[in-house]
N, C-alpha and C positions, 0 to 999 in steps of 0.2 A: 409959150412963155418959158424964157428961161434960165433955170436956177442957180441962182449964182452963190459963191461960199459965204455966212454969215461971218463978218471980220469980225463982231466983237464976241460972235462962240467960239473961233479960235483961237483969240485972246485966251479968254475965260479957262479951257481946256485947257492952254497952256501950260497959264500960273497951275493950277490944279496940279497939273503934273510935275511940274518943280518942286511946289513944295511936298507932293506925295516925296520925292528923291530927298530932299533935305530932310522930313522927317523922317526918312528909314534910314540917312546916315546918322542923325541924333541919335537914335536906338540901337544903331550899331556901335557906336561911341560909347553911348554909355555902358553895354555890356561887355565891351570891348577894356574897361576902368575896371567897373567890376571884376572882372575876372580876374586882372591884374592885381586891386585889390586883395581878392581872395587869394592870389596866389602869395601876394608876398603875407599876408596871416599867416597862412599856413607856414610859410618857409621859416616864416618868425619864432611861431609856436613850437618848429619841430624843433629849430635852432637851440630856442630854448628851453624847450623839455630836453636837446640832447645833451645844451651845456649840464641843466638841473642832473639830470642822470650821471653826467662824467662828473661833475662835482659830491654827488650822492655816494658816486663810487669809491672816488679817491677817498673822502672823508670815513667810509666804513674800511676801507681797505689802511690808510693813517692811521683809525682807533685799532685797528688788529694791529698793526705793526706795533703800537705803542705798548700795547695790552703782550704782547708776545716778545719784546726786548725786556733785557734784566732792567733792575734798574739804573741809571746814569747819574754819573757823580754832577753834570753838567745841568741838568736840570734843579739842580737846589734854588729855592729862591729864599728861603729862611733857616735852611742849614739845619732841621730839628726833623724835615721830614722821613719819615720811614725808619728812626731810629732802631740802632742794635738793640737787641735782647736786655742788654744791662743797664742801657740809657733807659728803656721805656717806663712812662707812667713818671719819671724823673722830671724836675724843673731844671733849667741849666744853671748849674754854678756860677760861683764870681761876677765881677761886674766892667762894665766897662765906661770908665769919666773921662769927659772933657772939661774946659775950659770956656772960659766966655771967646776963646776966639778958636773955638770946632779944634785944639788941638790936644792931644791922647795925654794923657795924665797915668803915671806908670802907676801901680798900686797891687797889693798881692793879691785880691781879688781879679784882677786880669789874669796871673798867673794858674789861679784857681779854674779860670774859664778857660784857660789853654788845655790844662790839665783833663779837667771835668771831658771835652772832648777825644782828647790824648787815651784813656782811660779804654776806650773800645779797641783799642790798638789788640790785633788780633781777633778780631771778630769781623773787624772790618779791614780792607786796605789800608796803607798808611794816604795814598791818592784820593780815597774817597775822605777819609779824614780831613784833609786838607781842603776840599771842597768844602765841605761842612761849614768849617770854621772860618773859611771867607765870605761864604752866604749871608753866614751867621752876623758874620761884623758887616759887612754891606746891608744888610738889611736892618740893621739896630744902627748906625753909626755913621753920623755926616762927615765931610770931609772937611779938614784932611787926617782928621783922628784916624777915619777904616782905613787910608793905605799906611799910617801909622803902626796900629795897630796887627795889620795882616806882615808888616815888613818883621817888626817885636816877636810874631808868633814864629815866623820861618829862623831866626836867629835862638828863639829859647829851642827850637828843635837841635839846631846846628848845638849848641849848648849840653844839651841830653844825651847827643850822641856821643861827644867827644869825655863826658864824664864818663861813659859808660865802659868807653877804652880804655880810661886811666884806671878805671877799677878792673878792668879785665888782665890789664900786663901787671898787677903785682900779683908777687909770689909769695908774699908772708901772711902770717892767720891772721882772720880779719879781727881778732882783739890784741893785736899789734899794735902800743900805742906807736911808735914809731912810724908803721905804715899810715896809720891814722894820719897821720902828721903830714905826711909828706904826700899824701891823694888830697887833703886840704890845701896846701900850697897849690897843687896841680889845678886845683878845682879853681880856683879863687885869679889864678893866672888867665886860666879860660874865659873867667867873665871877664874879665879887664878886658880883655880884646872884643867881645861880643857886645858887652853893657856898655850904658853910659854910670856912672856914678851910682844916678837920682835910679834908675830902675832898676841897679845891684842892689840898691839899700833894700827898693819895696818888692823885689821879690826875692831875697835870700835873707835878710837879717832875723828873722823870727828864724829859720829854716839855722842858721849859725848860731845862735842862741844856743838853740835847744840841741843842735853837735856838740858845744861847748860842754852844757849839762851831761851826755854821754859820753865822752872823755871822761868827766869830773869821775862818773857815776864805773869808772872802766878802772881808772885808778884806783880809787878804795878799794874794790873788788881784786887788786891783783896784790896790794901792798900786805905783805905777809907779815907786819911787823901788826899787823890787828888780828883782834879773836873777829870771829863772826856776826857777833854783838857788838864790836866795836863799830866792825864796817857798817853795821846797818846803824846806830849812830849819828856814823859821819854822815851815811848818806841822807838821812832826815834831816841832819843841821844842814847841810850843804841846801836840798830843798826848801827850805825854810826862809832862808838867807836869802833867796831869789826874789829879786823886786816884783810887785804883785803887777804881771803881765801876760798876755796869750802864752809865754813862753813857757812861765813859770802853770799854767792851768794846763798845758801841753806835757810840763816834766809829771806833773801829778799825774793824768792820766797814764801817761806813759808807767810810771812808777804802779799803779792797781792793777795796768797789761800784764808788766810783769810777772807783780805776784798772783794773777790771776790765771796766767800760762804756768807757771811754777804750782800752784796748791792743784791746779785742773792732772795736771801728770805722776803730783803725789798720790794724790786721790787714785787716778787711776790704776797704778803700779799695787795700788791695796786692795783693787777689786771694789772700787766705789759702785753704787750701783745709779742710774738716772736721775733718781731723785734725789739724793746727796750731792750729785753734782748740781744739780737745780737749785738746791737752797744755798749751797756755799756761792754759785755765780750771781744769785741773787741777793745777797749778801754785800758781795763787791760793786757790782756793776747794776743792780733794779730786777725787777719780775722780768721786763720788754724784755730788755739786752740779754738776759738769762733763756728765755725761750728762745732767742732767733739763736742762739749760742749750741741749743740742743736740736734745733734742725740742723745748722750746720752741722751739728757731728752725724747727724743722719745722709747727710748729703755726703760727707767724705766719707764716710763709710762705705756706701752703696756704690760710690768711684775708684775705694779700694777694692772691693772686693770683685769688680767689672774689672778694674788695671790688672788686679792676681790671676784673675784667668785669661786675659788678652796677652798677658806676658806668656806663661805657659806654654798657649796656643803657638805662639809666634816664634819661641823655640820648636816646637813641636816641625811648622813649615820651614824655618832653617835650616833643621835635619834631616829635611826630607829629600830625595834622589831627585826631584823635580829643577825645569831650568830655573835662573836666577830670575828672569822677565816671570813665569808662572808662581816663582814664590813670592815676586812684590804683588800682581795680581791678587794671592790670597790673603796677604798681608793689611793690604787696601778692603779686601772683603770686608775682612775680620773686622776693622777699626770701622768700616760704618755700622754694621751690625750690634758693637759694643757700646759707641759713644755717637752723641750728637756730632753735629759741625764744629762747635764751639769748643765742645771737649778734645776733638780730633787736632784743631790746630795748638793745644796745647800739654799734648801729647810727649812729644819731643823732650820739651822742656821739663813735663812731670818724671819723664824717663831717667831723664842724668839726674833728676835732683833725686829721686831715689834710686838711683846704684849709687 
């Protein structure tokens, strides 16, 4: 007998064997995802752990760069940050008004805030100032008052400087009424072309007032035809007579300065001693204003007596056989070793005013 193939065991086998192949390509497939899978995670994660780390970097190596530039006039956003020495612990002066239609309203309190910032002049750049004080009004001040306003501040500059000229080209003593006269005119011409009217008036008419009063007060004081008793007098009726205004509270203050710089130097010339000088300032001007009166003399004292030997010294490297580069060198020493920053830049100035 004999054996022939079973057709439906090799059927059976067959399929068998098919799907053994289709299931070991399923398995290959899906490890085959997998891995794919797993590779793009990883390539994901390194991606971005290496963007995290370049961003980690940049942002520590940003804050050193920040942390290690001076500071920039460019970064102000409120014009108050990082305040000079003499600003600090201060509110800012003056104010700044608009109108129900956002537009700048001149008033001497602006001119006050000009100043108020003007004021650090020397401690600070004039470039950093001017940052300041555009911060300052962009940040307080809708439009179009702040470019109002910022255009007023660079004009009252322009204004400052060109007074400053008129008072530098005369040549006669400055209790010249005549000269007087005629730096008025000067003065008054200046604004006309800078000003309009309405913000001549609100920022100079108290300021002209109270010129007026010192003229007044320049006259008695020079007219020989009065005893000394007369002129003082006049100059009380003259005060007196003054309509009851800032101006006339400005001439009185001004009028106790005086006699309070006048009895301060009598006193001195006698050999007053501290506390004489305390109770007569205290007298004039309150106990407060009388003590910060006698720190200040502590203060200029202690800058005299640092200037008398910085002078010295600096004749001393004048005269010495060394080159001119080596004696600005020790000259430059000296001045940090003697005075602060603040004192140094005005140095120059304290120089000519005493020779």
């Amino acid at each position: 007998m004999t054996n022939k193939p079973n057709r439906k065991g090799f059927w059976l086998l067959l399929a068998g064997l098919i799907m053994l192949a289709v299931l070991a390509l399923l398995v290959l497939m899906v490890k085959l995802n997998a891995n794919k899978q797993s590779t793009n995670t990883k390539s994901e994660t390194s991606a971005s752990e290496t963007i995290e780390t370049r961003n980690s970097t940049q942002g520590s190596d940003s804050e050193q760069s920040i942390e290690d530039l001076p500071y920039r006039p460019d970064n102000f956003i409120t014009g108050v940050e990082d305040l000079p020495r003499s600003l600090q612990g201060t509110e800012v002066d003056g104010e700044i008004i608009i109108n129900d239609k956002a537009q700048l309203v001149a008033t001497r309190g602006l001119r006050r805030l000009y100043d108020y910032f003007l004021s650090a002049l020397g401690e600070e750049e004039s470039e950093t100032i001017d940052a300041r004080v555009e911060a300052y009004i962009l940040n307080t001040t809708p439009q179009p008052a702040a470019n109002e306003a910022i255009k007023l501040y660079y004009q009252y500059q322009t204004y400052l400087k060109q007074v400053a000229a008129i008072q530098s080209q005369s040549n006669k003593p400055a209790n010249s009424i005549e000269a007087i006269e005629k730096q008025q005119e000067q003065v008054k011409t200046v604004r006309s072309q800078l000003f309009t009217p309405k913000v001549e008036a609100a920022f100079f008419s108290t300021e002209d007032q109270l010129q007026a009063y010192n003229k007044q007060m320049l006259k008695i004081a020079q007219d020989k035809s009065l005893s000394n008793a007369e002129k003082q007098k006049a100059k009380q009726r003259y005060l007196q007579n003054l309509p009851g205004s800032l101006t006339k509270k400005q001439a009185e203050q001004q009028a106790n300065l005086q006699q309070l710089m006048t009895r301060t130097e009598q006193m001195k010339k006698r050999g007053a001693n501290d506390q004489q000088l305390l109770e007569m300032r205290t007298e004039l001007v309150g106990i407060e204003a009388a003590h910060r009166l006698a720190e200040l003399d502590k203060q200029t004292q202690d800058f005299d007596r640092r200037f008398e030997s910085y002078q010295q010294q600096k004749q001393q490297i004048t005269d010495s056989n060394v080159s001119a580069s080596e004696k600005q060198q020790q000259i430059a020493a000296l001045e940090k070793r003697l005075f602060s920053d603040n004192e140094q830049k005005r140095l120059v100035g304290y120089e000519q005013f005493k020779n």
